[in-house]
N, C-alpha and C positions, 0 to 999 in steps of 0.2 A: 571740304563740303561744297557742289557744286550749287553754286546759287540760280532759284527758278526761271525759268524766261521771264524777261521783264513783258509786263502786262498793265494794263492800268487797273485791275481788280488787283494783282499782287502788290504795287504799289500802296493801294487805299488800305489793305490790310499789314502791310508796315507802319502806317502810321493810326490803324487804331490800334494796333498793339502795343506801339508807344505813349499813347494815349491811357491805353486800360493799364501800364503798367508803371504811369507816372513820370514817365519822362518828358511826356510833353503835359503839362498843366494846364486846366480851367483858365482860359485868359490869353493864355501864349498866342505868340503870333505866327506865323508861321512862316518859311521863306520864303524868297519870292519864283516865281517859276522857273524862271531859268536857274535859279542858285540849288532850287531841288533837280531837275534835271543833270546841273555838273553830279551834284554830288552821288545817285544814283546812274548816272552813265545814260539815262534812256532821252525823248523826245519831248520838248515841250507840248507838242500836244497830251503826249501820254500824260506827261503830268495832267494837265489840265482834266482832264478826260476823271483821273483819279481824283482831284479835287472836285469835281462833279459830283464822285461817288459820295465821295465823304458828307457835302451836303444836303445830298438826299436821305443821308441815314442820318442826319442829324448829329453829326459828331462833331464840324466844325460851322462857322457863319462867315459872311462875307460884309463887310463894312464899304461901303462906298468911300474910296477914294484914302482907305486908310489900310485896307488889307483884309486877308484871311486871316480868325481865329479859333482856334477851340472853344467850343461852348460852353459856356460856365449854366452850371445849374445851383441855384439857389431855393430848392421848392419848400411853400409854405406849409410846412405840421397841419394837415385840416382832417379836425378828426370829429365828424359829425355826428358821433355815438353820444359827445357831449353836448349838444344842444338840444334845447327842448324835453329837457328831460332836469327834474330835480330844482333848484333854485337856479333861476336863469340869470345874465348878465344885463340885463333892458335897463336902460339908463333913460327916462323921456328927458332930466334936466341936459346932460350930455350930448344925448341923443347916439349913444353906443349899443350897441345889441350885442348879440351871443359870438356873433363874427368877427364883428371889430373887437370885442374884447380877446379875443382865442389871440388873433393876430397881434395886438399888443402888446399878447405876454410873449411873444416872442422875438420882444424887440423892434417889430417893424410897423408900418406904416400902413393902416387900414382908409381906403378910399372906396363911398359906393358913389357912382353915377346917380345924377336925378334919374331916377322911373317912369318910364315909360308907361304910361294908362293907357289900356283900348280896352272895349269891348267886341267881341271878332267872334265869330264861327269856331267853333275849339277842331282842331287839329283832331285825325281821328287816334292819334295815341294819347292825348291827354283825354278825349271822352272817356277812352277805354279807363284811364285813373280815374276819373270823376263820374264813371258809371252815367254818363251823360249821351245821347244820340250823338253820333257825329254832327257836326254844323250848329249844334243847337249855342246858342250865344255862351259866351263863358269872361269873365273878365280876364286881361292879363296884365300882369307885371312886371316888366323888365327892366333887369339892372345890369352893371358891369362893375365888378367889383376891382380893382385895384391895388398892389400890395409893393407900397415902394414907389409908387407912381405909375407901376405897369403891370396894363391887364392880367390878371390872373383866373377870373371863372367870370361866367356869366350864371345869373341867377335870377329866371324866369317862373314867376308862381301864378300861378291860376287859377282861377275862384267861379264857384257856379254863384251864379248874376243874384240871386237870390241873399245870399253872403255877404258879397263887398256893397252892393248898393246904400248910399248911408250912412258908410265907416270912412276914417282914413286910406281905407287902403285903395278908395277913388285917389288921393290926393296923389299930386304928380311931385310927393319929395320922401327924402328918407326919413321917414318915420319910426321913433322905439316908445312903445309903451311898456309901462308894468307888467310882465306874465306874458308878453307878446301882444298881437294885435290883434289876434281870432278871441282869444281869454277876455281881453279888453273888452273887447264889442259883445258881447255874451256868446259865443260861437267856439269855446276850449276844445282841445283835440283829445281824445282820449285814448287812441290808439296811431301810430303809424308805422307805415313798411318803408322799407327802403329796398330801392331798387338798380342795381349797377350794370352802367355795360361800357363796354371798349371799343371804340371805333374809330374810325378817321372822322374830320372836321367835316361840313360843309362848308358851305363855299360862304355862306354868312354867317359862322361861326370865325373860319377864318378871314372874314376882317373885320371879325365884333372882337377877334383877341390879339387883330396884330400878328399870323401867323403866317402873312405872304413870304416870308422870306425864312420860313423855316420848315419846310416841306417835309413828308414823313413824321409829322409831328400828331400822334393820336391825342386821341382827349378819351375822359372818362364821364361819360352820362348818368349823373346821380339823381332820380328822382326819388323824392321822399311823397309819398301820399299820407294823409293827415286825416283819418273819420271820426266824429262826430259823437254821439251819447248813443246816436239809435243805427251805430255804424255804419252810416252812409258817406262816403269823402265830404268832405268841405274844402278841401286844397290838395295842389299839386306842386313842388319845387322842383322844376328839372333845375340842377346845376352843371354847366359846363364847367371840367375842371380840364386841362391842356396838362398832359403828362408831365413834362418838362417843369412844370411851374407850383404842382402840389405833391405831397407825397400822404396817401388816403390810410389816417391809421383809425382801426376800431379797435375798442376794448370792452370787458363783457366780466361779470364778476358771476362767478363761480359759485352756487351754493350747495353747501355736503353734508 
């Protein structure tokens, strides 16, 4: 069987098919340019050119000063169908909520960032959830959630001024109350949507999660909108979740 002209696209796809098909493993290291060039016959550049491909698609990483590896993916179970819904996990003694608790039972290590407070001109996609003019003031919240010590979503909530003024959810730390924070404060949600989309990072997504070095890397935009008794929003969650790093399960029960 005559084998293809060597190319650095034919190359890169030698080695994700050793990859998809297990022979090179999550973690492996890979050899060094010139010991893949002997053994494939072609160009140290062509290699190189091919280990370019590969990182941009995300298949393998590059460590400073220690090598190129295949990417290990490790992503967190986040399955947002269970939260806020049914008896929730809010610990105020602990201070654990529906998140950190999910993430625990899976063995690993839940970390949120202190919060960011501002009051700001809302963005005109969160107006549009919060049925608010564009610019008209809105509170926000930002977090950076953490799983294992490293970034996994960002998770940015919004409040029309009217809402947070008052509560903890001015306070600039992680806060769990009973029933949630809205329940708490007399403000319960009684309906919400949820909303997904898939896209590339921006440019302060990507270094709120640590993705300069992993290009090609999408995220999944999950906003949850949260209304009110007389169905008017009171909250917005956009959560950044980075593909690589979650894997989004829902579940839904059936009635016959």
């Amino acid at each position: 069987m005559t084998r293809k002209p060597a190319t650095s696209r034919w190359l890169a796809e030698e080695f994700r098919a050793q990859i998809d098909s297990g022979a090179l493993q999550p973690g492996d290291k890979l050899p060094s340019t010139k010991q893949i060039a002997e053994e494939f016959g072609v160009s140290e550049l062509l290699v190189y050119r091919a280990i370019t491909q590969l990182k941009e698609s995300g298949h393998i990483i590059a460590r400073q000063g220690a090598g190129v590896f295949v990417r290990v993916y490790n992503p967190l179970l986040w399955n947002p169908g269970e939260y806020e819904r049914g008896e929730r996990s809010d610990d105020p003694v602990t201070n654990v909520d529906d998140w950190k608790a999910q993430v625990r039972a899976q063995g690993r290590e839940p970390e949120q960032g202190i919060p960011h407070v501002s009051t700001e001109p809302a963005p005109r996609n969160i107006a549009n959830w919060l049925q608010l003019e564009p610019g008209t003031p809105a509170v926000a919240r930002r977090r950076l959630r953490l799983v294992d010590g490293e970034p996994c979503q960002l998770a940015d909530s919004w409040f029309p001024v009217e809402i947070a003024e008052g509560t903890p959810l001015m306070e600039e730390r992680d806060v769990a109350m009973k029933g949630g924070i809205l329940a708490a404060t007399g403000n319960p949600q009684h309906r919400i949507r949820d909303e997904l989309d898939i896209r590339m990072p921006t440019s302060t997504e990507i270094e709120r999660l640590n993705l300069q070095n992993l290009p090609g890397t999408p995220v999944c935009q999950h906003a949850r909108i949260g209304y009110g008794g007389n169905g008017v929003p009171i909250r917005v969650m956009v959560t950044i979740a980075p593909g690589d790093r979650n894997r989004i399960i829902y579940e839904m029960e059936i009635n016959r």
